[in-house]
Structures are given as C-alpha cells and as structure tokens.
LOTOR-22188 format. One record per atom (N, C-alpha, C): residue number from 1; residue in three letters; atom name; x, y, z. Coordinates in Angstrom, 3 decimals. Atoms other than C-alpha are relative to their C-alpha. Last residue first. Layout:
REM LOTOR-22188
[NUM,'Ala','CA',[X,Y,Z]]
...
//
This chain:
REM LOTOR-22188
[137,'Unk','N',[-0.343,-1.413,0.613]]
[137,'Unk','CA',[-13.426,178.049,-86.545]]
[137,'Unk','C',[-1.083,0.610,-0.251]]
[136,'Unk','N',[1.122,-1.035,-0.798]]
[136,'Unk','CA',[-14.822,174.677,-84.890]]
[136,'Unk','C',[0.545,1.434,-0.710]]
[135,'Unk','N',[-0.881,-0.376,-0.356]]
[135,'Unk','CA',[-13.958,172.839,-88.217]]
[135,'Unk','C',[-0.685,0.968,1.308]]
[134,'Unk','N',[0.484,-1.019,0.356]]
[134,'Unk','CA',[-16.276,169.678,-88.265]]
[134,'Unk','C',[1.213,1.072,0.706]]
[133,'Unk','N',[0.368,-0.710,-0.920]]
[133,'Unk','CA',[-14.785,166.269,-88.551]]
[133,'Unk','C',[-0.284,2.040,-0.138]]
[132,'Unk','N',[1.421,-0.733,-0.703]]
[132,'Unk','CA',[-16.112,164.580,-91.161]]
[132,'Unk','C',[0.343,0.407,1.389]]
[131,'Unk','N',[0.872,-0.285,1.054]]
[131,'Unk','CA',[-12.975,164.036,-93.672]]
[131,'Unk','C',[-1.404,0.480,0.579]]
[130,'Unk','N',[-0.093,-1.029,0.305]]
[130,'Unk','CA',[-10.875,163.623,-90.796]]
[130,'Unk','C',[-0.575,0.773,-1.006]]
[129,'Unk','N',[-1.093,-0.140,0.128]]
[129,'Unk','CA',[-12.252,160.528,-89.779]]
[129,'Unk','C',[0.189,1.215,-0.690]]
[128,'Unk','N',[0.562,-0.961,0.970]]
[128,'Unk','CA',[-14.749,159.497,-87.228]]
[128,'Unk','C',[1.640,0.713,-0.772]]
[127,'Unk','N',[1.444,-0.929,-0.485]]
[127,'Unk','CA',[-14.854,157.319,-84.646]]
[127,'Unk','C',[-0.317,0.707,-1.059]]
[126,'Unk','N',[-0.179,-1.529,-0.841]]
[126,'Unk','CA',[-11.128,156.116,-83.881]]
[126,'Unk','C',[-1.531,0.900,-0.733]]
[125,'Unk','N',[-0.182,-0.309,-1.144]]
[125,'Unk','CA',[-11.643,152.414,-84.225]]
[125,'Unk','C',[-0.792,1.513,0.946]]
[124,'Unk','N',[-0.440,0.839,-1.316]]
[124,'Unk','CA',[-11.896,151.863,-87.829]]
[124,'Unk','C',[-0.712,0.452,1.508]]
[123,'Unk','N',[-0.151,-1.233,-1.174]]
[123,'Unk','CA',[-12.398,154.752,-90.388]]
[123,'Unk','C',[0.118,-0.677,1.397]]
[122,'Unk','N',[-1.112,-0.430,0.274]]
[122,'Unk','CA',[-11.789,151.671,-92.836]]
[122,'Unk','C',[0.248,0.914,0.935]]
[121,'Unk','N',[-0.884,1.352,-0.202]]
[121,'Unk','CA',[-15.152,149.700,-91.560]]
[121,'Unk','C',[1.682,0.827,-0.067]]
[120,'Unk','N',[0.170,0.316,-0.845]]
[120,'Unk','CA',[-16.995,152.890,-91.934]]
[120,'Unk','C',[0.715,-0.438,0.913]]
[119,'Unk','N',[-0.546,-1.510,-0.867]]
[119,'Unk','CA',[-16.249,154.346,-94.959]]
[119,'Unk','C',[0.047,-0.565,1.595]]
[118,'Unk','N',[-1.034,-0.574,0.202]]
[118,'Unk','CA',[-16.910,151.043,-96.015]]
[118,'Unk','C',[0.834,0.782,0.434]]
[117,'Unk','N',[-0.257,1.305,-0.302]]
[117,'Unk','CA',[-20.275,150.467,-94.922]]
[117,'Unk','C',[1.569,-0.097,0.268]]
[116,'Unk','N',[-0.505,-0.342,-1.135]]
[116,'Unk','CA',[-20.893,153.739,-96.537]]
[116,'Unk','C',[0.354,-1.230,1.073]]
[115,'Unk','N',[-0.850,-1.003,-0.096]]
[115,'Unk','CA',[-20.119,152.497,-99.782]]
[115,'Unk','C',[-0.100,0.615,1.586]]
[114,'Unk','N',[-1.578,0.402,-0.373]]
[114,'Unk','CA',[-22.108,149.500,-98.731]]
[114,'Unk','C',[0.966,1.013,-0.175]]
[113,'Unk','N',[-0.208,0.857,-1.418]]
[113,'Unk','CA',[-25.024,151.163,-98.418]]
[113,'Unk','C',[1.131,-0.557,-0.055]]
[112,'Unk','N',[-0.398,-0.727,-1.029]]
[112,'Unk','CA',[-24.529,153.355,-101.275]]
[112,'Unk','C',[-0.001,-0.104,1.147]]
[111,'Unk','N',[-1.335,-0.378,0.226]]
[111,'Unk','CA',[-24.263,150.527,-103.515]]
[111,'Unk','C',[0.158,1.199,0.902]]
[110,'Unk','N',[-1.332,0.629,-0.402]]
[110,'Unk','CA',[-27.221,149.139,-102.405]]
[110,'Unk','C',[1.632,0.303,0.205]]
[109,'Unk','N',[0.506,-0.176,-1.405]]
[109,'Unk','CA',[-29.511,152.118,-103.078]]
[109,'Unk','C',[1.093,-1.358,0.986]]
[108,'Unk','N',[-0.619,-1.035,-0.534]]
[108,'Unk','CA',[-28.416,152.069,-106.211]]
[108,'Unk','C',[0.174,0.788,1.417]]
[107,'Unk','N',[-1.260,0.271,0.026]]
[107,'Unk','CA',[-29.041,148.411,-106.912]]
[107,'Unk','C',[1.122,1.354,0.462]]
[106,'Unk','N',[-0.577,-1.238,-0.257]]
[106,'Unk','CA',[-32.417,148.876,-105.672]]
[106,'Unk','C',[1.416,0.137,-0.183]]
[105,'Unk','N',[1.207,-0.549,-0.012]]
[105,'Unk','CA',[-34.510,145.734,-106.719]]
[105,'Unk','C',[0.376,1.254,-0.231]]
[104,'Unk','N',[1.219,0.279,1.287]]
[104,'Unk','CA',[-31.969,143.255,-107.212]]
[104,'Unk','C',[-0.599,0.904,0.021]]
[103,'Unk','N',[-0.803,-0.450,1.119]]
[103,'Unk','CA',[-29.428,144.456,-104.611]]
[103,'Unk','C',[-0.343,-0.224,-1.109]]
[102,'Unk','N',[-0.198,-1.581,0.131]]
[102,'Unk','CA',[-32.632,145.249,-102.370]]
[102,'Unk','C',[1.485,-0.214,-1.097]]
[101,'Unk','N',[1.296,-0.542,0.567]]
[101,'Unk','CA',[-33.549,141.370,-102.328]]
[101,'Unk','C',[0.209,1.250,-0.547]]
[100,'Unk','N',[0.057,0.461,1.004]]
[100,'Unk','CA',[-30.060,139.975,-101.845]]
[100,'Unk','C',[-1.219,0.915,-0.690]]
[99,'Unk','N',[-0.809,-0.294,0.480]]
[99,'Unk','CA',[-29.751,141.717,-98.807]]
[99,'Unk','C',[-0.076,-0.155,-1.523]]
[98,'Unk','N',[0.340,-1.823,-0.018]]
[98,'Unk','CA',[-32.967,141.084,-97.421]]
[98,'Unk','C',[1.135,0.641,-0.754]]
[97,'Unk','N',[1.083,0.079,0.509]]
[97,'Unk','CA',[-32.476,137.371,-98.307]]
[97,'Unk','C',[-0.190,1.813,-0.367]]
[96,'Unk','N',[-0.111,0.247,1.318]]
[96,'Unk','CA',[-29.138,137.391,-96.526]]
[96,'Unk','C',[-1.066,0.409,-1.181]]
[95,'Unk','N',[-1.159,-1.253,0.160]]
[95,'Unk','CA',[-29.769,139.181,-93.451]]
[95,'Unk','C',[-0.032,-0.486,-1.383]]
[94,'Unk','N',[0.841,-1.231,0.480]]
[94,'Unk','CA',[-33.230,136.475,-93.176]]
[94,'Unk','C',[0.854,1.307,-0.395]]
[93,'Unk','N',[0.679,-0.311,0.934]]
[93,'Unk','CA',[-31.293,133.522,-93.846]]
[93,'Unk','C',[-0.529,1.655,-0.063]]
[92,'Unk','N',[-1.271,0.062,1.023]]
[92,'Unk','CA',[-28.048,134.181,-91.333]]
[92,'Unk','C',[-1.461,0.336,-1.200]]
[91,'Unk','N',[-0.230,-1.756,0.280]]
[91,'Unk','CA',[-31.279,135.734,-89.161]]
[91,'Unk','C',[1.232,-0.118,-1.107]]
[90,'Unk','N',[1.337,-1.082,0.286]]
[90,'Unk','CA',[-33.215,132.250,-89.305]]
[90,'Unk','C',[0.812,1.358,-0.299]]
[89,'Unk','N',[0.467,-0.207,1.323]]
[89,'Unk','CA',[-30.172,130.571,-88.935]]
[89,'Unk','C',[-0.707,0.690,-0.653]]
[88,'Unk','N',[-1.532,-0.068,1.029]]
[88,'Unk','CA',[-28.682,131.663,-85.927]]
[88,'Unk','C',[-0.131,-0.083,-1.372]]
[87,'Unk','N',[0.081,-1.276,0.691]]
[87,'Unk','CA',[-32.435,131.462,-84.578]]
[87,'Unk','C',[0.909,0.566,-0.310]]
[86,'Unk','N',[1.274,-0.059,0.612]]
[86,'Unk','CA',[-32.776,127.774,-84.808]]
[86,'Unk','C',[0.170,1.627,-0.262]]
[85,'Unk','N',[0.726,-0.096,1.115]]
[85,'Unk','CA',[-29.604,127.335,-83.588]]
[85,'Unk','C',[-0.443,0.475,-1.155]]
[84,'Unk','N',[-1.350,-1.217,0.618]]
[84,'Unk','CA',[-29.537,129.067,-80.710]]
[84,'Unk','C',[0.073,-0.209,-1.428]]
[83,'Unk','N',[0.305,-1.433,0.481]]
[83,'Unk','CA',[-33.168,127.196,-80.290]]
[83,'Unk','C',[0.804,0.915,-0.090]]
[82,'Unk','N',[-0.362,-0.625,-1.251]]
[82,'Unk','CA',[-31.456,123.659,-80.502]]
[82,'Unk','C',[-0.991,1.592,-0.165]]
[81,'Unk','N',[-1.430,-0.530,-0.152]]
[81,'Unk','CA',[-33.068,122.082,-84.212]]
[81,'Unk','C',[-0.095,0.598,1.479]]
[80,'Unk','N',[-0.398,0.108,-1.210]]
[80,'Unk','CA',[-35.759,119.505,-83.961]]
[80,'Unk','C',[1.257,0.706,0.378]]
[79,'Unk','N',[-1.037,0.974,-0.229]]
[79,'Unk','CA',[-35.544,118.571,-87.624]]
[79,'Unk','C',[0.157,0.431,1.653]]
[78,'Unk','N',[0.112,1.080,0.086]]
[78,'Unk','CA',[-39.111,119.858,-88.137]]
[78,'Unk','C',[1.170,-1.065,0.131]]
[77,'Unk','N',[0.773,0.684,-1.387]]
[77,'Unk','CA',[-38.305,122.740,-86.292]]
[77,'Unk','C',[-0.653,-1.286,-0.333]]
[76,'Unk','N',[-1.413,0.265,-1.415]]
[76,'Unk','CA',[-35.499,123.964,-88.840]]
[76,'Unk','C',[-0.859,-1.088,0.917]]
[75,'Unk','N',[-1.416,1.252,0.304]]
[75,'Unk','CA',[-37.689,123.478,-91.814]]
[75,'Unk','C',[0.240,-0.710,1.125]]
[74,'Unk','N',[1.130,1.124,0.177]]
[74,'Unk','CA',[-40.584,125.769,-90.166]]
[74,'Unk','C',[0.723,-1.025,-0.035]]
[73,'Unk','N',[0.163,0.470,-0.979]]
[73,'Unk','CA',[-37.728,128.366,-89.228]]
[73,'Unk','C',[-1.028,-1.388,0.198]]
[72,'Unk','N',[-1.326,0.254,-0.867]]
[72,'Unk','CA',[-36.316,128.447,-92.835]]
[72,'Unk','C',[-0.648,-0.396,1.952]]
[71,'Unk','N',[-0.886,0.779,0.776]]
[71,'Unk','CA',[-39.732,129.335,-94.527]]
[71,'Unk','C',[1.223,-1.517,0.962]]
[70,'Unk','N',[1.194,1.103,-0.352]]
[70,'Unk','CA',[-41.030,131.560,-91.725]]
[70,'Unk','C',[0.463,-1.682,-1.013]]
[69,'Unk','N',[-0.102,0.359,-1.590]]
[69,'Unk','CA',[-37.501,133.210,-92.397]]
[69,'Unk','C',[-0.841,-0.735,0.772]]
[68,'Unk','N',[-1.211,0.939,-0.261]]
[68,'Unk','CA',[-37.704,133.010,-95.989]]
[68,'Unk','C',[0.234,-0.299,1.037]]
[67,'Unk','N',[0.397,0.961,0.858]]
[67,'Unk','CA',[-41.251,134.775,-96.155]]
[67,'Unk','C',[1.205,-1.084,0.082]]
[66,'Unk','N',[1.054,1.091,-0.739]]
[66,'Unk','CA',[-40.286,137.131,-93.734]]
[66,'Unk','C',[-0.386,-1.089,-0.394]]
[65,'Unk','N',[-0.878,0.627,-1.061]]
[65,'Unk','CA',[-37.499,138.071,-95.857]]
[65,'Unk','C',[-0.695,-0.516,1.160]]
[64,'Unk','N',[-0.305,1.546,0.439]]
[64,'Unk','CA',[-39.868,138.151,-98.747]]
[64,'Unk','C',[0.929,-0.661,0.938]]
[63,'Unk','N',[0.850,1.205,0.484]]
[63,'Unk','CA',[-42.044,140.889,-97.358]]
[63,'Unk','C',[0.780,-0.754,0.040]]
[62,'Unk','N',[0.253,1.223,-1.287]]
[62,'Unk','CA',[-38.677,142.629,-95.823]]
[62,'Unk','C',[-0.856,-0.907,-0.487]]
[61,'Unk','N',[-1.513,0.748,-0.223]]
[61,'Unk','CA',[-37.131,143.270,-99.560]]
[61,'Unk','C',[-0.221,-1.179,1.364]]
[60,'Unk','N',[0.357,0.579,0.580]]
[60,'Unk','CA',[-40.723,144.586,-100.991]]
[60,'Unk','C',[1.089,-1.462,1.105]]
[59,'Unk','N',[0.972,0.955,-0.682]]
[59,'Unk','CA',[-40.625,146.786,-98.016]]
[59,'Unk','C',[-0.398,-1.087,-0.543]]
[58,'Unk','N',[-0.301,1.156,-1.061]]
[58,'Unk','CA',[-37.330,147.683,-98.793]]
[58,'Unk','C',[-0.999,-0.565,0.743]]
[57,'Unk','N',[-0.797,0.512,-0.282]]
[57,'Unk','CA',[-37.702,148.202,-102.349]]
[57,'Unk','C',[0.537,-0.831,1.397]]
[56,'Unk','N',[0.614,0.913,0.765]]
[56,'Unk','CA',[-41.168,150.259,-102.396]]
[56,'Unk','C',[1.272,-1.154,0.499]]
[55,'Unk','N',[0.279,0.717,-0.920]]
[55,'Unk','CA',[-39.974,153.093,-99.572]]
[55,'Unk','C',[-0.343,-1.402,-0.721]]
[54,'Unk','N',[-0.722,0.225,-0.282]]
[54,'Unk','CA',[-38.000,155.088,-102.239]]
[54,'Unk','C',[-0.251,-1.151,1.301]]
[53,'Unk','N',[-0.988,0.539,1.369]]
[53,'Unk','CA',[-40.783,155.673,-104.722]]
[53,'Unk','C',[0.808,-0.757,1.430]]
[52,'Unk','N',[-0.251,1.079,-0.424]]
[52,'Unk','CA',[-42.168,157.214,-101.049]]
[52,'Unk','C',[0.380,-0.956,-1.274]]
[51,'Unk','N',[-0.450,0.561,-1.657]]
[51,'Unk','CA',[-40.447,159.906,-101.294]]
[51,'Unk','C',[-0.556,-1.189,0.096]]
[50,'Unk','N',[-1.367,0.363,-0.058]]
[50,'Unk','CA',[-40.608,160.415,-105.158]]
[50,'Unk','C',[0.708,-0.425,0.806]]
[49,'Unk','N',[-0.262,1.009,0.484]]
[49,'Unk','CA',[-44.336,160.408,-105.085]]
[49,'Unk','C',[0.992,-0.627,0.158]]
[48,'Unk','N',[0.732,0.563,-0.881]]
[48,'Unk','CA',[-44.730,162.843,-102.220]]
[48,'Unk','C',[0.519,-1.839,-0.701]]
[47,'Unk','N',[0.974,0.550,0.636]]
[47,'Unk','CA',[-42.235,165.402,-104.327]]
[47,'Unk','C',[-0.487,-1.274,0.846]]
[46,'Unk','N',[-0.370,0.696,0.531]]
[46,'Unk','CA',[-40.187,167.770,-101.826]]
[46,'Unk','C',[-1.306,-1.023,-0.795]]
[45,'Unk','N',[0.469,-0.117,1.567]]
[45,'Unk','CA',[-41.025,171.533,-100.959]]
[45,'Unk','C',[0.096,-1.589,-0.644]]
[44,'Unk','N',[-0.938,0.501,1.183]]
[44,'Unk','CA',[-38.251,171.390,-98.420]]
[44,'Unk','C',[-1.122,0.074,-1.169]]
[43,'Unk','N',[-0.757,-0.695,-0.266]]
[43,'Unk','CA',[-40.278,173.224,-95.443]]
[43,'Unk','C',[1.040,-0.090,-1.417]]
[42,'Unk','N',[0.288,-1.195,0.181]]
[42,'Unk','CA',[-43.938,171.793,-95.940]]
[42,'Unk','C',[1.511,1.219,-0.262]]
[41,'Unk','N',[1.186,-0.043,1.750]]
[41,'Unk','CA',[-43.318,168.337,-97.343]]
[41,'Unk','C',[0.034,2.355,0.388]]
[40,'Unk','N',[-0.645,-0.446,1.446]]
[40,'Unk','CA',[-40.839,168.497,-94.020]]
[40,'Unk','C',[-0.665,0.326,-1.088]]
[39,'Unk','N',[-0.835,-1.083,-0.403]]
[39,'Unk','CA',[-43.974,169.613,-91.670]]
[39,'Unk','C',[1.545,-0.314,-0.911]]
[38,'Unk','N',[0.868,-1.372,0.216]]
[38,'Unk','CA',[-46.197,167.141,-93.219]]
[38,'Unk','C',[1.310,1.178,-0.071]]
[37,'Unk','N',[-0.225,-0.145,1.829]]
[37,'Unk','CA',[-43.543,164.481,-92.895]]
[37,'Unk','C',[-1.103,0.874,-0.472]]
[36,'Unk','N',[-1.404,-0.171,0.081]]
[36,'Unk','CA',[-43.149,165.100,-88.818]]
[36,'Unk','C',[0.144,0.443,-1.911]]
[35,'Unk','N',[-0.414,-1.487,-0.616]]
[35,'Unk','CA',[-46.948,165.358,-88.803]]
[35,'Unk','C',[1.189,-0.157,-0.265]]
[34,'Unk','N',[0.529,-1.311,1.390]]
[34,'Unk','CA',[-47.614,162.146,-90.797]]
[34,'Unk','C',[0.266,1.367,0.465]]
[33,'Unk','N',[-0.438,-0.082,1.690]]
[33,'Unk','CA',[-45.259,160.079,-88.747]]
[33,'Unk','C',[-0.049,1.046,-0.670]]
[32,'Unk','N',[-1.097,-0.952,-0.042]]
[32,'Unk','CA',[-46.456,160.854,-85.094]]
[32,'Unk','C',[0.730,0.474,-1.773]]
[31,'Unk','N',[0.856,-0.876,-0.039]]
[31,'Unk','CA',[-49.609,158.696,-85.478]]
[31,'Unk','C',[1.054,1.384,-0.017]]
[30,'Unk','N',[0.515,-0.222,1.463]]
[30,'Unk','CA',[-47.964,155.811,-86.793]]
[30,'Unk','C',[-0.827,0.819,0.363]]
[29,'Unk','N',[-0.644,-0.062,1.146]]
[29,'Unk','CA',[-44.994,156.086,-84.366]]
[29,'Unk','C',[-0.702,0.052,-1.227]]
[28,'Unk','N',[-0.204,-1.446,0.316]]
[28,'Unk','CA',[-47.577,156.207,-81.498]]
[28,'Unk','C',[0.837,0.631,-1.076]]
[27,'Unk','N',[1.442,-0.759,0.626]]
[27,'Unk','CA',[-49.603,153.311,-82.820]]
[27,'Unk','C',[1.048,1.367,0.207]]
[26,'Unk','N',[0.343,0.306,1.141]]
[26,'Unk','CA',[-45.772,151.121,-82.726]]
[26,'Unk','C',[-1.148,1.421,-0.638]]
[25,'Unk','N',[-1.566,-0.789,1.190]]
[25,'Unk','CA',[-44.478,152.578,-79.467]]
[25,'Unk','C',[-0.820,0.081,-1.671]]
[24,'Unk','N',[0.070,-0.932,-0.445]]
[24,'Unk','CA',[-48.214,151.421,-77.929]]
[24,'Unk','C',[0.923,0.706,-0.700]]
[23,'Unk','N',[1.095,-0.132,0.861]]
[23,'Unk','CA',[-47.768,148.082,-79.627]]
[23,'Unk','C',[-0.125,1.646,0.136]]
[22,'Unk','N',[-0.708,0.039,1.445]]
[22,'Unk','CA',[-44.151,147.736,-78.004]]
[22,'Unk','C',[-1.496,0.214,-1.177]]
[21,'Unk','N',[-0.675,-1.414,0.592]]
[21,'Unk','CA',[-45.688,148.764,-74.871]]
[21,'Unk','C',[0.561,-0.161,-1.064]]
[20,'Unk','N',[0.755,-0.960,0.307]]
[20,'Unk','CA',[-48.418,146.181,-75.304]]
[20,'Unk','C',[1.025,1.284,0.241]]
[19,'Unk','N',[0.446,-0.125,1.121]]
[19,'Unk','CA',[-45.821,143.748,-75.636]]
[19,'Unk','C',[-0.825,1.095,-0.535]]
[18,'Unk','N',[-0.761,-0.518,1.257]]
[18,'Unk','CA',[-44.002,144.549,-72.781]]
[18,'Unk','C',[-0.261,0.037,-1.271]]
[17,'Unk','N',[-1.284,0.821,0.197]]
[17,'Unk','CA',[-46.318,144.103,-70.187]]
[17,'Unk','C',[0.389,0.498,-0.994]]
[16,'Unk','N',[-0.082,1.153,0.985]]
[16,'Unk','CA',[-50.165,145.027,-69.931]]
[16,'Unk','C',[1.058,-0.675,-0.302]]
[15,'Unk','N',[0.727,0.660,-1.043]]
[15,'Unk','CA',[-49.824,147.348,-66.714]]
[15,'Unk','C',[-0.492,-1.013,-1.184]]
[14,'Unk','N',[-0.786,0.479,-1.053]]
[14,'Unk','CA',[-47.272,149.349,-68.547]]
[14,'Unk','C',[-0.613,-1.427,0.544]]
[13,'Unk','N',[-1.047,1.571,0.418]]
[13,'Unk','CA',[-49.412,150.217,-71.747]]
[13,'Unk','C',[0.926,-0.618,1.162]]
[12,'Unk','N',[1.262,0.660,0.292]]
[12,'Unk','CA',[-51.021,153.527,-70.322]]
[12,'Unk','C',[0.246,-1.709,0.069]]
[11,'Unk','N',[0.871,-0.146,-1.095]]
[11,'Unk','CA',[-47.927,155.058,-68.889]]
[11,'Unk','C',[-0.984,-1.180,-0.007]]
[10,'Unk','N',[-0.715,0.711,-1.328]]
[10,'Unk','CA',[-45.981,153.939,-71.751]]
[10,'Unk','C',[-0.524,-0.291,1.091]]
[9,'Unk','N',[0.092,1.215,0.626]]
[9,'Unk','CA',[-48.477,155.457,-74.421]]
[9,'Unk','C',[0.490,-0.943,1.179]]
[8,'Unk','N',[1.328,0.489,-0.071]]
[8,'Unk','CA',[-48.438,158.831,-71.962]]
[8,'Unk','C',[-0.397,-1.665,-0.649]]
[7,'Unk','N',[-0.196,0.705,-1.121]]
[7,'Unk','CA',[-44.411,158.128,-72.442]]
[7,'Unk','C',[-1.759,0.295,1.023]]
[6,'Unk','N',[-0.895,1.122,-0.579]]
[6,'Unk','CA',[-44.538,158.642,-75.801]]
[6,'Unk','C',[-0.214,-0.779,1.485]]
[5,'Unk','N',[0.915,1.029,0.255]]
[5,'Unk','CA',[-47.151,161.169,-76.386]]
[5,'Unk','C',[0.603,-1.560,-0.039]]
[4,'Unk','N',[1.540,0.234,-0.673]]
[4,'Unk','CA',[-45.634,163.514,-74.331]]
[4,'Unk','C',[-0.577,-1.122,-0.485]]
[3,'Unk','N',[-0.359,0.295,-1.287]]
[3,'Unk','CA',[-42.307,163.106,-75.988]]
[3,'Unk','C',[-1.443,-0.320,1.019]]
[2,'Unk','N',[-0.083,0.892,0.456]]
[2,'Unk','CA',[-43.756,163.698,-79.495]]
[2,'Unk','C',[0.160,-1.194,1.446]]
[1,'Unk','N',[1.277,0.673,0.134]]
[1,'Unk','CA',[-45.157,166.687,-78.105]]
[1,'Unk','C',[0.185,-1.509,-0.142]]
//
C-alpha cells in the first residue's frame, strides 16, 4: 500500500518539479505514519507516552540547530562568504549544535550513539564483525 501511495504522490507531483515531489514524499510519510504505529501499538502492546517521551530531545535538538544555522548563515552572508564556504560552515555549526544539544538533553541516548559509532568505526572495512554475523545452522 505504502508503495502505491508513493509513487501515485510521484505520479501526481512530477509535473511540478522536485520540490513538490519532496512535499508529496513529506504528506505521504505523514499519512503513512499513524498506520505503521497503530499496527505496532497493536502487536507489542507498547506505552504511547513512552514512545514519544523519546521523540522530545531530538526535536528539541533540531529546533535550535536551525536556529544556529539561520544564525551562522546570516553572519556568513554579511561578510560575503564563497557558497562552499558558506555551507561548510553552516553544517560544521549545525552537526555540532545538534550534537551538543542531545548530549545535554539525552545523555543516554548519546551514549548509545556513539557506542554504536564505535562498534562501527573499529569493525572497519570488512562490514560486519563476528559478533553479528548470523549462524546459518
């Protein structure tokens, strides 16, 4: 279904350009949502509050990283910065900001981002490390 209503959005939205398919993505993602999380709520039993509890932090985190990034790009363009630049900074600020924000806010939620971060970085190259590969047996 989800599929259907994807590329009906697409269909529709084409003949406006890319923005309106990125608006189109957008409505169909907020119409798709509540069904997907209906149907967990219905299978796991889980608390409504407690789920979104967990959404507060990083939307508090983007708010202000927009806020630094409008901030920071305003600056920039009053000194006439290059536009590489201009948006080199903007995302050094806005990674930062967002970062900063959630290790204030969510410190536990940080720490398991970088723990996997970690896992990550150390498991290198080769993809995946013996700790998650699955046994076919």
């Amino acid at each position: 279904m989800s599929t259907v209503i994807h590329l009906t959005g697409f269909a529709i939205a084409y003949q406006w350009g890319i923005v309106a398919i990125a608006w189109a993505y957008l409505i169909r993602r907020a119409l798709i949502l509540p069904v997907g999380q209906w149907a967990v709520h219905k299978l796991i039993l889980f608390s409504w509050r407690t789920y979104l509890k967990q959404f507060v932090a990083p939307m508090v985190a983007s708010g202000v990283m927009v806020v630094a990034v409008t901030a920071s790009k305003l600056a920039l363009m009053d000194w006439q910065c290059p536009t590489v630049l201009l948006v080199g900074a903007c995302t050094v600020v806005g990674v930062l900001v967002y970062i900063a924000c959630v290790r204030i806010m969510a410190p536990r939620l940080y720490d398991q981002v970088t723990e996997l971060l970690r896992s990550v970085v150390t498991t290198g190259a080769s993809g995946a490390s013996a700790n998650t590969l699955v046994d076919p047996a």
